[in-house]
C-alpha positions in Angstrom: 0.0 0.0 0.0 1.5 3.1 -0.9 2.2 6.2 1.5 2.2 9.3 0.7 4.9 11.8 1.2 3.6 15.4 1.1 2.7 16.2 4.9 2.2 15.1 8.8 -0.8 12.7 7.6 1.1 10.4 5.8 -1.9 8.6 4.6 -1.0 4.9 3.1 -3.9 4.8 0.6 -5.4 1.5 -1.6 -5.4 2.1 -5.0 -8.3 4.4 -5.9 -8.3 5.7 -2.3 -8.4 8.8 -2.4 -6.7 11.1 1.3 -7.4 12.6 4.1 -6.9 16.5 1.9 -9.3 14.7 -0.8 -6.4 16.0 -3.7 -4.2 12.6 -3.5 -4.8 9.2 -4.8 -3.1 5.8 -4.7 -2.7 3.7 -7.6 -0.9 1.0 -8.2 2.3 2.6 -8.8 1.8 5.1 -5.8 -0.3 8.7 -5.0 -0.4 10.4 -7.6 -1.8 14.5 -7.5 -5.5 13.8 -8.5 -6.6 17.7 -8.3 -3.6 18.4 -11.1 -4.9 21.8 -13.0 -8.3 21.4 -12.0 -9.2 24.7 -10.8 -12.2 25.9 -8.8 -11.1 29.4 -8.2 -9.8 32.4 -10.8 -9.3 36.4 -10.2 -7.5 38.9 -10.6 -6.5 40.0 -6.6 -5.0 42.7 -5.1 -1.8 41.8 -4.0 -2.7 43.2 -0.2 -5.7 40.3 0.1 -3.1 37.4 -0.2 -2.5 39.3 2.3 1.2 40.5 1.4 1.9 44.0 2.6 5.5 44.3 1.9 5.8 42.1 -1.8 5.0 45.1 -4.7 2.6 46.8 -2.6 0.2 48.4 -5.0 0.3 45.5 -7.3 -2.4 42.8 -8.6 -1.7 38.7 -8.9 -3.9 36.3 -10.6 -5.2 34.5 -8.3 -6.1 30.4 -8.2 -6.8 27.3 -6.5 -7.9 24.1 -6.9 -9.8 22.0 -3.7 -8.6 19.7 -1.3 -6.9 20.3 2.0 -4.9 18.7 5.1 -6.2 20.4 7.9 -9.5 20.2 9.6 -10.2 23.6 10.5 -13.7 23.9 11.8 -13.3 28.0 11.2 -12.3 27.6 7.1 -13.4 30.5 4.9 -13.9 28.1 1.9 -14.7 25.3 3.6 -16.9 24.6 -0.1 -13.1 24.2 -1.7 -11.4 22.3 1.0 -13.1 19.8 2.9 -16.6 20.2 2.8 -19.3 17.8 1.2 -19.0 20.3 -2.0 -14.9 19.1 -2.4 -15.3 15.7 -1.7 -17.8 16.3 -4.3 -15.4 17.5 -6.9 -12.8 14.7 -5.6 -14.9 11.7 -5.9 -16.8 12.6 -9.3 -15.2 11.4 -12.0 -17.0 14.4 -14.3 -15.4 16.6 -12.6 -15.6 18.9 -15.5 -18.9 20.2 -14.0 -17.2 21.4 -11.5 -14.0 22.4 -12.0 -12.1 23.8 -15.0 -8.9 21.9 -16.4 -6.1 24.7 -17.4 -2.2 23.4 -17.9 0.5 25.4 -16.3 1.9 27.0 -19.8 -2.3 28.4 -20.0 -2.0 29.3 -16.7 1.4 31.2 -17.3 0.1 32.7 -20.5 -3.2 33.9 -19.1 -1.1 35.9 -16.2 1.0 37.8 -18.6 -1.8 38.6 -20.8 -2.9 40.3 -17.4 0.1 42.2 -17.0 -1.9 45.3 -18.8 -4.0 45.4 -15.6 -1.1 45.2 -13.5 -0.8 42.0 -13.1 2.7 40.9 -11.6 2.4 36.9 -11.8 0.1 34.1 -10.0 -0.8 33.0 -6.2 -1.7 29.8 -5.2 -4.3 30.0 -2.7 -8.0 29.6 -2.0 -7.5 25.8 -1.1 -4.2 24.5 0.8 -1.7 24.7 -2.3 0.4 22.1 -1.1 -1.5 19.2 -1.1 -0.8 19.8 -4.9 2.3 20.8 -4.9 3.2 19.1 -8.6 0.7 21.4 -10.6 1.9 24.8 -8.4 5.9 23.6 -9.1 5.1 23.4 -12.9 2.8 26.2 -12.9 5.0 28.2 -11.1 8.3 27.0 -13.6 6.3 28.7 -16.6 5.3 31.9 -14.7 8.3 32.6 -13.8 9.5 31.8 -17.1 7.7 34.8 -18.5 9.2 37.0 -16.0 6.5 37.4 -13.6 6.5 36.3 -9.9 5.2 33.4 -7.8 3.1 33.4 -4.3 2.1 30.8 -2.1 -0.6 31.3 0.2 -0.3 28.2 2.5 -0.7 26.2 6.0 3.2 25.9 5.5 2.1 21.8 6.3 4.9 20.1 3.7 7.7 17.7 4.1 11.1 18.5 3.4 10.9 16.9 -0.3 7.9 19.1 -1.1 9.8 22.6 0.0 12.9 21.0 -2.2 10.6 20.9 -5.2 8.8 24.4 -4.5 11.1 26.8 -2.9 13.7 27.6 -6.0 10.4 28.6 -8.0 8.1 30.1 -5.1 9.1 34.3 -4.2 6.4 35.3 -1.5 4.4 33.5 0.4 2.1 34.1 3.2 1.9 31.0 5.8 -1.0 30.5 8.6 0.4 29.9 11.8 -2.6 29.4 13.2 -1.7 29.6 16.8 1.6 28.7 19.2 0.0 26.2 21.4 -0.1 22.5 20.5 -3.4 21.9 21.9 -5.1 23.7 19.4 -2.9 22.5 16.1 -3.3 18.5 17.7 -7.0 19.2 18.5 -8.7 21.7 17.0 -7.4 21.2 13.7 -5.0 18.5 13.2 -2.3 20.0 12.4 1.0 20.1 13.2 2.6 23.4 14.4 6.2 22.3 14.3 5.8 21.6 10.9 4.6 25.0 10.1 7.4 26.4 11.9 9.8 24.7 10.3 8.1 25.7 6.8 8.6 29.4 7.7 12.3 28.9 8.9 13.2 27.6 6.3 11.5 29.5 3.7 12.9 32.7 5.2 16.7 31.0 5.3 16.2 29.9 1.5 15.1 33.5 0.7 11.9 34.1 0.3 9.6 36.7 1.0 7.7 35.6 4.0 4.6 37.4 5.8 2.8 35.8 8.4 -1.1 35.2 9.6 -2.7 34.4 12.6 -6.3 34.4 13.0 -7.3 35.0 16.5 -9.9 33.4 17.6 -11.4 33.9 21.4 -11.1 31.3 23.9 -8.3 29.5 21.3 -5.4 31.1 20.8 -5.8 35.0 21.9 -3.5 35.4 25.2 -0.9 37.9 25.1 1.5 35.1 26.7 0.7 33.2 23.1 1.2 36.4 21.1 4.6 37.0 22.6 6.3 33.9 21.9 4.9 33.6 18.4 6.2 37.2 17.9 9.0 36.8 19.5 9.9 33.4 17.7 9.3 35.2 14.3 11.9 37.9 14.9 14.5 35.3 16.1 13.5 33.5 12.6 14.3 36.6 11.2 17.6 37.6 12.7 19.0 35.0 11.9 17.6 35.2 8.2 19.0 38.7 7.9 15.0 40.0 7.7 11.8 41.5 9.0 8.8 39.0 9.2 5.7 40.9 8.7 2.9 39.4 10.8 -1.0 40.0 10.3 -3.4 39.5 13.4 -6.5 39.0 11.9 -9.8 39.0 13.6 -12.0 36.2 13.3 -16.0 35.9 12.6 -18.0 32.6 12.8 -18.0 30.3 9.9 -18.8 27.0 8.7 -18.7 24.7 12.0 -17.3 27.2 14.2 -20.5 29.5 14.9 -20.4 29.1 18.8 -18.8 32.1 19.3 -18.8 35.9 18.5 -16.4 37.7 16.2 -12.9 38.7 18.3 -13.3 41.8 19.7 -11.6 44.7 17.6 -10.0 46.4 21.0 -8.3 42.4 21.9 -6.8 42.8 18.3 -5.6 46.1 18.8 -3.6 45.0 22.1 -2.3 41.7 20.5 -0.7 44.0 17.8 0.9 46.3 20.5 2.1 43.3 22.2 3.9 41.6 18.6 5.1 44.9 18.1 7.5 44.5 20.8 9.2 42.2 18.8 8.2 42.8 14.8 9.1 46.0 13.1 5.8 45.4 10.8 2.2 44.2 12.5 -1.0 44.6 10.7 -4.4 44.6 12.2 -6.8 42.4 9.8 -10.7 41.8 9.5 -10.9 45.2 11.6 
């Protein structure tokens, strides 16, 4: 039974079997990328709503993603494109035309520099977790950059080491959830794994990249100021030794999907998280506010 290799999960799947993100399928020669250029997701973004603050500010990326993903967060903003009944939907039909729309990376490439009138600067892998198709973003991301354009990742930052081998020489900014800096709430809440994501953002920052950073706050979850601290403070010690300045964005959160028990995070608790990172972070950003 073959395993696959892309994150935590490690899922050994039967052939057919499709895993736990819904994008990965065993056959009988291993997992193959079943979500491969099937796109659910297509626009022309500014470059702030990634968000990246401090990557060509000003700027637009085209914008796409596919579904599947490797988390189980029960706050996801498009929960229809990652694990919801609508993406196993899209995993398990085999028409999957009907709901998603096949584009090869040398389209994909071509359609973002025929943006380039409007500003366009190159293509950002988001919407759905990225990674758990990380072949299609690779290639995609070899013929955008091709054309002399640039190449975002918007991600959970959940990948082995082989999968940042393969992505990091073609990847230029990213933006990387870390979702909180307790392990309670990555093993529990939404079965994750935080060291992962830490090491993600260390070594994306050492390889070069443009990182930014986002934490949604959620009350009663992850919104102490002891929490804020040592995530901040661990950023800036990523940094320093990266030679850089980690922007981080504290966003606020608002019930969604199966997370509705609670009310939106109080704007003021934002506000004090930010003064509290910026103890430690030249650049904080107060989101959702």
């Amino acid at each position: 039974m073959p395993e696959c290799k892309v994150c935590f999960h490690h899922c050994r799947l039967n052939e057919g079997q499709l895993g736990l993100c819904l994008a990965r399928r065993g056959t009988d020669t291993g997992v193959v990328c079943d979500n491969y250029g099937k796109l659910t997701a297509l626009a022309l973004d500014p470059i702030e709503k990634k968000p990246l603050y401090h990557f060509h500010p000003g700027s637009f990326i085209l914008s796409v993603g596919s579904y599947g993903c490797n988390l189980r967060c029960p706050f996801c903003q498009n929960s229809d494109i990652s694990y919801s009944d609508t993406s196993r939907m899209m995993a398990e039909d085999e028409e999957s035309s009907r709901h998603t729309r096949y584009m090869a990376p040398d389209e994909l490439a071509l359609l973002a520099l025929q943006e380039k009138t409007r500003g366009n600067i190159g293509v950002a892998f988001t919407y759905n977790e990225p990674l758990v198709g990380y072949e299609y973003v690779r290639d995609a991301a070899r013929e955008v950059k091709g054309k002399g354009m640039h190449t975002v990742l918007v991600t959970n930052g959940t990948a082995t080491r082989e999968v940042e081998d393969e992505l990091l020489p073609v990847i230029d900014a990213m933006n990387v959830d870390l979702k909180a800096f307790n392990d309670d709430f990555y093993d529990n809440l939404i079965h994750g794994s935080r060291q992962m994501t830490m090491d993600f953002i260390a070594r994306a920052a050492e390889y070069g990249c443009h990182v930014e950073a986002t934490c949604l706050i959620i009350p009663g979850e992850n919104d102490s100021p002891q929490e804020m601290e040592s995530l901040a403070s661990w950023l800036k010690e990523v940094g320093a030794k990266c030679g850089t300045d980690i922007p981080l964005h504290i966003t606020r959160f608002f019930p969604r999907f199966n997370m509705t028990d609670r009310a939106p995070t109080d704007v003021g608790l934002i506000y004090d998280l930010c003064e509290v990172a910026h103890r430690h972070l030249k650049y904080v950003h107060a989101g959702n506010v």
